[in-house]
N, C-alpha and C positions, 0 to 999 in steps of 0.2 A: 396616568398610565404612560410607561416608556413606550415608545415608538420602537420598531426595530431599525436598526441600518439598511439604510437605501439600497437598493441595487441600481448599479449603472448602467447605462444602455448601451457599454461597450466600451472595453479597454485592449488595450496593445504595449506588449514588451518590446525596446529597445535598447539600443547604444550609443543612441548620439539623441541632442536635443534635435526639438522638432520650430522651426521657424514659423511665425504668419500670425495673424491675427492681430487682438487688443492685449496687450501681457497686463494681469492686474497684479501690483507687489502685494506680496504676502508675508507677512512676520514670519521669521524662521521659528519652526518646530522647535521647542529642544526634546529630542529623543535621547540625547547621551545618557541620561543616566538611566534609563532600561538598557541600551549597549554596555555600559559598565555591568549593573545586575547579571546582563548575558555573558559578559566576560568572566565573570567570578565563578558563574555556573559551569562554563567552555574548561576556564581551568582546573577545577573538582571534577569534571566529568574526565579530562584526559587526566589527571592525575592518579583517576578510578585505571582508567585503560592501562595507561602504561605501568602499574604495578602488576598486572594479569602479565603483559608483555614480558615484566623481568622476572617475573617467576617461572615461565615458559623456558628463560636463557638457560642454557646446563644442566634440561631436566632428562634424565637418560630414560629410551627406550630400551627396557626388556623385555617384556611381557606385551600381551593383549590389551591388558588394563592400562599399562603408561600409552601404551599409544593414543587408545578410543578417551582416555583421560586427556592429555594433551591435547587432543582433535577436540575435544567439548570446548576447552578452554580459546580455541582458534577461532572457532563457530562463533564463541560468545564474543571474543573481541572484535570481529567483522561487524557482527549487529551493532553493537554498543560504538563502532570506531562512526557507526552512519549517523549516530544520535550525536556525538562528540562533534564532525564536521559542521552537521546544516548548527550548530552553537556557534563554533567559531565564525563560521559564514556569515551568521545573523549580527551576531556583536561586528564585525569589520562593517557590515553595509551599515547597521544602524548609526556607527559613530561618525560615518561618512552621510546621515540625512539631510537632505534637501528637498523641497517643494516650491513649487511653481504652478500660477494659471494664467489662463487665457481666454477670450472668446473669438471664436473663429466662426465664422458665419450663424449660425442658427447654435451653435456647441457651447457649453462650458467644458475647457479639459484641464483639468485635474493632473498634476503631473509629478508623483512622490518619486524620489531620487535617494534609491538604494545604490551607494557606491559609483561603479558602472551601470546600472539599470535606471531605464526611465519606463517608470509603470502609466502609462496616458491612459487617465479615467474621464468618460465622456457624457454628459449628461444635453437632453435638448431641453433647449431653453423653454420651449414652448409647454413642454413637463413638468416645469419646476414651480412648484405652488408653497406657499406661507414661506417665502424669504424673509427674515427675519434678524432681529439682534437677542441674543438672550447675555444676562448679565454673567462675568468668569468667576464669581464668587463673593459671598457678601450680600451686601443692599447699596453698593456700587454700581450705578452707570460706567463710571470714566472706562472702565475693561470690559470689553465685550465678546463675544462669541456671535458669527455670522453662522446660520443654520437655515436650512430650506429643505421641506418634504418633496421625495422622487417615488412616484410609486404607490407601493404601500411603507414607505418606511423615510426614514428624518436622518441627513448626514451636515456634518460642518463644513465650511469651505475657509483654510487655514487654521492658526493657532488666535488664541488670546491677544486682542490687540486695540488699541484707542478708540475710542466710540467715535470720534473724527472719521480718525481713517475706515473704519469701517462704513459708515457711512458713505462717502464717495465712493468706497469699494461696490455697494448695493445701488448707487445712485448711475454709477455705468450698467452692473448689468439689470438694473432698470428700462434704462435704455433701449440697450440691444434688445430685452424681452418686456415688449409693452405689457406681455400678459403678468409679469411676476405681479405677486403679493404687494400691494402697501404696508411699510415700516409704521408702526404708531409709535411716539414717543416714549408709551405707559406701558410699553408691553409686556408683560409676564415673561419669567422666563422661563416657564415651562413649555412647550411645542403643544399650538393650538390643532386639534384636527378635525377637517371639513366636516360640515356636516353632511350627512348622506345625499344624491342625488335622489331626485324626486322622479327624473325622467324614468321611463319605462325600462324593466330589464330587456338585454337582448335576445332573440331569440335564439339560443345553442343547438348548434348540429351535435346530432350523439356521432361521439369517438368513435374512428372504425375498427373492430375488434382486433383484439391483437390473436394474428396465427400463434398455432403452440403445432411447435415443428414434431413431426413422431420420432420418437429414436430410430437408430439406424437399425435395418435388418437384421435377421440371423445371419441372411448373405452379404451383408455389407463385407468392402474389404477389412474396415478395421474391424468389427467385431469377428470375421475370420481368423485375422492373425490375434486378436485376444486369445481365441481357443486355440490356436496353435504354436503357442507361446505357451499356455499352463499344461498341455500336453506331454510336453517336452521333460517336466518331470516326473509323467508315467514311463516315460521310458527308462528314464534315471533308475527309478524305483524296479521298474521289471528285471530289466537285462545291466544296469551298471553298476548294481548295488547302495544306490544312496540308502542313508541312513537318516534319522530323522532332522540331525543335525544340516547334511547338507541342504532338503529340502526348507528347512525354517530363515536357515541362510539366505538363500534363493529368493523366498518370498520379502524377507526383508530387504534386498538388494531391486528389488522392483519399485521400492517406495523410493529408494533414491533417483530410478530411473526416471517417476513419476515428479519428483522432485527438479532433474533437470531440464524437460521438456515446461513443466511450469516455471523457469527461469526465461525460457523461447517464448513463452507465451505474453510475462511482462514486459516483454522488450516489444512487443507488436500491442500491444496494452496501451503502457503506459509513453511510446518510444525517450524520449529525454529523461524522463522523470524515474525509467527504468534503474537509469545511473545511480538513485536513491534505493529505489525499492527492491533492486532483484540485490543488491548484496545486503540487505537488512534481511530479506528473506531465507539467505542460504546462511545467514546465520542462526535464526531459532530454526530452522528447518534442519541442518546440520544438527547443531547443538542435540534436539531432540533424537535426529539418527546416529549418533553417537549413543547416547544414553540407550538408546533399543538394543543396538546393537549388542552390548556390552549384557545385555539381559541375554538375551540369544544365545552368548555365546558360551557366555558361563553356567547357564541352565539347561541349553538343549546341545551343544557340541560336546564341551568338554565335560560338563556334566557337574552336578553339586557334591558326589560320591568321588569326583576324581582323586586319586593319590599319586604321590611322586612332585618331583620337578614342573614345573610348566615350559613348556615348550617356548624355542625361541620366537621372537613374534613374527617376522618376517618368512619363518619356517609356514610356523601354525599358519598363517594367512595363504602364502602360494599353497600349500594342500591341500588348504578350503576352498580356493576360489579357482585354481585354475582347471579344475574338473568341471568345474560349472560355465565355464567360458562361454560354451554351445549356448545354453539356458539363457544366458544375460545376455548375449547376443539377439536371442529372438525374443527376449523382453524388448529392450531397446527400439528393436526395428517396429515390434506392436503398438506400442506406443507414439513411435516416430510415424508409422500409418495413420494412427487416430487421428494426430496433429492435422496431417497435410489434406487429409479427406473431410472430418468434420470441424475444426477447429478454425481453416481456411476453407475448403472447401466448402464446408456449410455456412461460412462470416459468424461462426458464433460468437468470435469476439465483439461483434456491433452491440453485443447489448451486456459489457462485461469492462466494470473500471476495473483499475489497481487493485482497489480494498479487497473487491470482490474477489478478484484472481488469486491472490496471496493466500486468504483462507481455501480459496476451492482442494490443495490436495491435501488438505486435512479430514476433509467432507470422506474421500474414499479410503484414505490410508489408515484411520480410526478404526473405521469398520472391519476392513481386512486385517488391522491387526489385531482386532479382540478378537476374529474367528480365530486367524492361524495361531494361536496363543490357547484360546480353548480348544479347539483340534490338539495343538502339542500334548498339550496334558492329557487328553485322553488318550491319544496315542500312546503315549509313556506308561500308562496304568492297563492298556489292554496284553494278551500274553502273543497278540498275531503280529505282528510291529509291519510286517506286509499290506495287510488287508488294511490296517487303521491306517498307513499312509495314503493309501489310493483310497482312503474315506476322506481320510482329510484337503488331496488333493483336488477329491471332487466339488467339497462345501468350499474350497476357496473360491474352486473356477464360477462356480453357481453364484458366489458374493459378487466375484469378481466381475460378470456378465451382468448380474443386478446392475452393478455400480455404472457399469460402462456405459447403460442403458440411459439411465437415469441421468448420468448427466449431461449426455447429448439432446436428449427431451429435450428442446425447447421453443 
């Protein structure tokens, strides 16, 4: 049975080598030719990109359509330009790999050399059990593979290299760690593993439960400005005359809202790693708002019955949106409350990676957009188009209030 890979009991990223200790030489890795592999893929993948790119060149806006069409294709090449880079990245450091160790007091470190980066992986000696040779292929000795169990799990220390040398490689950190494994001449190369201890289980404290925080109030501030944020197009609908168009608009422009405060959120997340993941995100997250949008607008604005010319786009668009300005404004700042009151003020991100962040506004914007979508349509089919908007505004805010609830719970 395979073992898994070790964990270490502690590694650190730098940019310069680190001095001290015993250095033990190690055969160079050859990595190059997974770099080359990554290099053929870097170049197929930018070759993918940059043909999106030159069909983008000289593509004229008219319409609503060339625009939210154009914009899909922006979205898609931001995602796609993030998956292109960490390729390129990877093929340059791997073509540049190097390895190094050493024993520094009580330590084995470990030190793979990505380009500029030195990754120092650290293992204590005193941990390290069944050090061993196993054979690099064949029913040859002469090549060997130095390996030792950490943990629950079995890693190698270097590449393939002389049974000589590997030997005096294990005969120092013998040495240094009275406790390692004895090397048998005969030994299998498959990774032996201990048999069970005999000695007594320890006795375990029960975990202290984990709080489950309540959502915030009706009176919280953010859930007040949630309800006076969807408010905002009761009045629309009473005294300004929105029509079902402006309201479906509106509701869609909140997901982008919901969208850019989630871009706030990877960055206090993930901080470095944001650099990755918040523009991978505004690319399927765009890409998708794009594609709604375009549902939106040609179904519930201008309508599937429309005749005539189509308007010019930058017309069509300030008529749409700049009425709404109010409405998006106190979307924004709702949102921008939630943030600052339970997102920081409550530390909900303590218990929230990357991964998780990136899906989370899909979790609410799903929801809310099958209502306002099912609302639309009934709205469109009833003969009141007043009464079915303030129906419809009510089941968003109701979703909406669900949602906000739910996901501060925690």
């Amino acid at each position: 049975m395979r073992m898994r890979k070790a964990r270490p009991e502690r590694f650190r990223i730098s940019l310069r080598d680190e001095t001290g200790g015993t250095p033990l030489p190690l055969p160079a890795r050859r990595m190059w030719p997974i770099g080359i592999f990554l290099g053929v893929a870097f170049l197929i993948f930018a070759g993918i990109g940059w043909s999106q790119i030159d069909s983008m060149r000289g593509h004229q806006v008219r319409s609503v359509f060339d625009l939210v069409f154009i914009l899909f294709q922006g979205f898609w090449v931001l995602g796609w330009s993030v998956g292109v880079f960490v390729l390129g990245a990877l093929t340059v450091l791997l073509l540049f790999y190097g390895e190094s160790a050493r024993l520094h007091g009580e330590r084995l470190i470990v030190t793979p050399r990505l380009g500029p980066l030195r990754i120092s992986v650290e293992y204590d000696l005193a941990k390290i059990r069944n050090l061993r040779l196993e054979r690099a292929g064949g029913h040859s000795w002469d090549s060997v593979r130095i390996r030792f169990d950490y943990g629950g799990g079995s890693t190698g220390l270097g590449d393939t290299m002389p049974r000589s040398e590997a030997e005096k490689l294990i005969a120092v950190i013998r040495q240094a760690s009275p406790d390692a494994s004895r090397v048998e001449a005969d030994e299998i190369s498959t990774p032996s593993v201990p048999p069970p201890s005999k000695a007594p289980s320890p006795v375990r404290t029960a975990a202290p439960p984990i709080r489950q925080e309540p959502p915030p109030s009706i009176t919280s501030p953010s859930t007040l400005a949630l309800i006076g944020a969807n408010l905002i197009p009761l009045v629309g609908v009473l005294f300004l005359d929105w029509k079902l168009g402006d309201v479906m608009v509106l509701f869609w422009a909140e997901s982008a809202v919901i969208g850019f405060w989630n871009v706030i959120k990877l960055a206090v997340v993930g901080k470095w790693a944001a650099l990755f993941a918040a523009p991978f995100f505004v690319g399927h997250f765009g890409g998708f708002m794009a594609g709604h949008f375009l549902f939106i607008y040609y179904l519930f604005v201008r309508g599937i019955d429309a005749a005539g010319p189509e308007p010019g786009v930058w017309a069509a668009l300030l008529d749409l949106f700049v009425p709404l300005w109010p409405a998006l404004a106190a979307l924004f700042i709702s949102h921008g409350v939630s943030f600052f009151t339970n997102y920081l003020g409550r530390r909900e991100y303590l218990g929230t990676d990357l991964k998780t962040q990136m899906g989370e506004p899909y979790k609410r914007i799903i929801v809310m957009h099958l209502t306002i979508i099912i609302g639309g349509f009934l709205t469109m089919l009833l003969r009141t188009p007043a009464a079915a908007l303030l129906l419809l505004i009510a089941l968003k805010t109701a979703t909406d209030l669900y949602a906000h609830r739910k996901e501060h719970a925690r």
